[in-house]
N, C-alpha and C positions, 0 to 999 in steps of 0.2 A: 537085571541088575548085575553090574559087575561083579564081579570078589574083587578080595583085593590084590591077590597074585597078576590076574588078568589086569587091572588096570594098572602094574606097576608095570607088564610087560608092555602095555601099549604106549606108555611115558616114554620107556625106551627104546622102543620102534621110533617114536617120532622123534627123540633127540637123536636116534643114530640118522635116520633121513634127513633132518636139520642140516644134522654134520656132514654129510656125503653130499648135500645138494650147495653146499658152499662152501667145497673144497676147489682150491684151483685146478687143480687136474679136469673134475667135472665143469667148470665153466670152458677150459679147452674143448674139452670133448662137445658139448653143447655148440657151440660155436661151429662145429663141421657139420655137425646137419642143416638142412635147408630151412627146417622151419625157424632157426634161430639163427639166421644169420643176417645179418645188416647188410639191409638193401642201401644203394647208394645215389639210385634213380629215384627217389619218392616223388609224386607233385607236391608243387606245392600248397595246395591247399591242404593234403595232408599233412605236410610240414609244419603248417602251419595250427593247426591243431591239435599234432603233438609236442610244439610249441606251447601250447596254451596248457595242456595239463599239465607240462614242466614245471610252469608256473604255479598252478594251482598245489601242486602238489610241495614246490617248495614255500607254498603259503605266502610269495608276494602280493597274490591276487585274493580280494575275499569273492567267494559265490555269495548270488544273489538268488534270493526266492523267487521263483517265479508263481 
């Protein structure tokens, strides 16, 4: 069980990593390394499925139960 010191501290651990992770500065920096950088060659069948979660994701498309 927490105390409550401890979980006040961990509140603001994560609002400070919030705030640090969606600073511009860190989307720059993010953007030079390799695993986050935009490829510009995709095929297109992956295209095309990241296509389709765009979609889903901006909710024009409804999922279906399978």
């Amino acid at each position: 069980m927490m105390t409550r010191n401890k979980a006040e501290k961990a509140e603001r651990l994560a609002a400070e990593v919030r705030r640090q992770f969606g600073a511009e500065a860190m989307t720059r920096f993010l953007r030079t390394l390799p695993a986050f950088r935009i490829e510009t060659d995709t095929h297109d069948r992956f295209r095309q499925l990241l296509d389709r979660l765009d979609r889903v994701e901006d909710g024009s498309t409804r999922l279906r139960r399978q």
